[in-house]
C-alpha positions in Angstrom: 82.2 172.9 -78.4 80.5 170.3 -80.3 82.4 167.6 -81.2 82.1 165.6 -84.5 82.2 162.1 -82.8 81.8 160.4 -79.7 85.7 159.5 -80.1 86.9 163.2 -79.4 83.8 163.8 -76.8 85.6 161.4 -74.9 88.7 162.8 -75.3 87.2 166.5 -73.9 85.8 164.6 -70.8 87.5 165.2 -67.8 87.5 161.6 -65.1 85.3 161.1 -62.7 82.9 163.6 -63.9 79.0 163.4 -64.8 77.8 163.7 -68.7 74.0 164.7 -69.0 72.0 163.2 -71.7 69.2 165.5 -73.0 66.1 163.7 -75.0 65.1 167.1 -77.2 61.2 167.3 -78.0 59.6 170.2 -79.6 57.4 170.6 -76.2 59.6 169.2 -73.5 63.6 168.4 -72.7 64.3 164.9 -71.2 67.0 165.1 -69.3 69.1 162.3 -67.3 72.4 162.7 -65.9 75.2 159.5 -65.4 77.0 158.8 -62.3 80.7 160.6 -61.5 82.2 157.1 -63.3 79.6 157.2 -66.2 78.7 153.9 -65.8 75.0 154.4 -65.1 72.6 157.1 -66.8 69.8 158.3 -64.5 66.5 160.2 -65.6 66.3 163.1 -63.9 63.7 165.8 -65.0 61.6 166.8 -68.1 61.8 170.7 -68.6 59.0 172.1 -70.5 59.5 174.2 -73.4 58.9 177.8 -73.7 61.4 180.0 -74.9 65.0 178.9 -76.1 66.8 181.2 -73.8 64.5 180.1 -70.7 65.2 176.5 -71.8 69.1 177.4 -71.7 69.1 178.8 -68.6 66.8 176.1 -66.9 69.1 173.2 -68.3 72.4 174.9 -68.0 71.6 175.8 -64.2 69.8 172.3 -64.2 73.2 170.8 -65.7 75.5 172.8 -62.8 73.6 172.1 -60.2 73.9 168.3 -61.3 77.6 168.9 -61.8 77.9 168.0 -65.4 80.8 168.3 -67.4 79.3 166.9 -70.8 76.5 167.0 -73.0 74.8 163.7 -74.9 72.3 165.4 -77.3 69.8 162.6 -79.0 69.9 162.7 -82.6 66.5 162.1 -84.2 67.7 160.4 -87.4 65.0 158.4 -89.6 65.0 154.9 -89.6 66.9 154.8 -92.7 69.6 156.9 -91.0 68.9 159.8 -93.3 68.3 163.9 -91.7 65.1 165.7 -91.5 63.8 168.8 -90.1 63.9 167.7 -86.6 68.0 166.7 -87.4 68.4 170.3 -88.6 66.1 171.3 -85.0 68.1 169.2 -82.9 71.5 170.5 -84.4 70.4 174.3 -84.5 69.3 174.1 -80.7 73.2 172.3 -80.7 74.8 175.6 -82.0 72.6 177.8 -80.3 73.1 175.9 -76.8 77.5 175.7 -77.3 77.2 179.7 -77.4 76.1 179.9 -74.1 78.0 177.3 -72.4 81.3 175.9 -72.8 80.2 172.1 -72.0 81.6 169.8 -74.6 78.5 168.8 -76.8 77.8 165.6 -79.1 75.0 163.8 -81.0 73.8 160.3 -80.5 71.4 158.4 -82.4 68.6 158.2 -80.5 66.4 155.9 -83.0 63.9 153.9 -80.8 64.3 155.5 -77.6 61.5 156.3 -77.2 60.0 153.1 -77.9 62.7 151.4 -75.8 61.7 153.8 -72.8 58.2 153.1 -73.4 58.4 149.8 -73.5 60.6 149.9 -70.1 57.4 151.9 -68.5 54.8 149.2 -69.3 57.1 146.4 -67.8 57.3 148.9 -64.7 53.6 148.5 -64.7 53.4 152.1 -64.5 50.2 153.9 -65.1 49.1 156.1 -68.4 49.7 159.6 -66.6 52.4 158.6 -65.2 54.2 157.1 -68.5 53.3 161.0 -70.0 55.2 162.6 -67.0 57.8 160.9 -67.4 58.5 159.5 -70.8 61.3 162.3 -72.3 63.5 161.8 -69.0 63.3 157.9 -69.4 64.0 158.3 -73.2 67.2 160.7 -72.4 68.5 158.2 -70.3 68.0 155.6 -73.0 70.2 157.8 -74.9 72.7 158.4 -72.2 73.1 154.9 -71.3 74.0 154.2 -75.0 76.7 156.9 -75.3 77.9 155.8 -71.7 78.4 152.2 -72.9 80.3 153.8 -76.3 82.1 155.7 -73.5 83.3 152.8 -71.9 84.6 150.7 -74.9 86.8 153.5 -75.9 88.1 153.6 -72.5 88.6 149.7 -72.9 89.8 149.5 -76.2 
């Protein structure tokens, strides 16, 4: 099911379970996955892209294993918060995904991510090849972290 805001996400969610964030790239799949309380969103892998139903089954069996119960999909809105292509990629990969699975699904603006990820890495110190390996994961926790602090307002509020 994808759900039209982070509001009813929530409300699919059961306690104490993980949520997987997934940084969606037209070559790779960040992926981190939050803690049973959702406080804190971990990077966990970067899945390379080949075919849509071997990028299912890697993630879905990635997303068992890990035991998620929900899915943060980055939403790659322009800076002006206006759709394009990758929007209409992200959301078709969305549809495609909630067929296969019954994992509660929603978007998240993911503007800067990447940047904030990146930026993260060169505090780290870490190295060139390294930053490569490992940016998408990084990024999809970005993401996570952000819907896991939304999360936790509601729950507040």
């Amino acid at each position: 099911m994808i759900c039209d805001t982070i509001e009813s996400f929530a409300a699919t969610l059961p306690p104490n379970r993980a949520v997987a964030g997934l940084d969606l790239g037209t070559v790779t799949i960040g992926v981190a996955i939050s803690d049973l309380r959702r406080q804190v969103a971990t990077p966990v892998e970067v899945i390379r892209r080949e075919k849509f139903t071997q990028d299912a089954a890697r993630l879905l069996a990635l997303l068992q294993a890990r035991g998620a119960f929900g899915i943060v999909l980055g939403l790659p809105l322009n800076m002006d918060g206006s759709s394009g292509p990758r929007v209409q990629s992200t959301q078709a990969f969305a549809r495609n995904l909630e067929k296969l699975t019954d994992l509660p699904i929603c978007y998240w603006d993911e503007r800067l991510s990447t940047v904030a990820a990146t930026r993260a890495l060169l505090e780290a110190d870490t190295s060139r090849k390294r930053r490569k390996e490992v940016i998408d994961q990084v990024a999809a926790a970005y993401i996570l972290q952000g819907a896991l602090d939304r999360l936790a307002y509601l729950a507040e509020n």
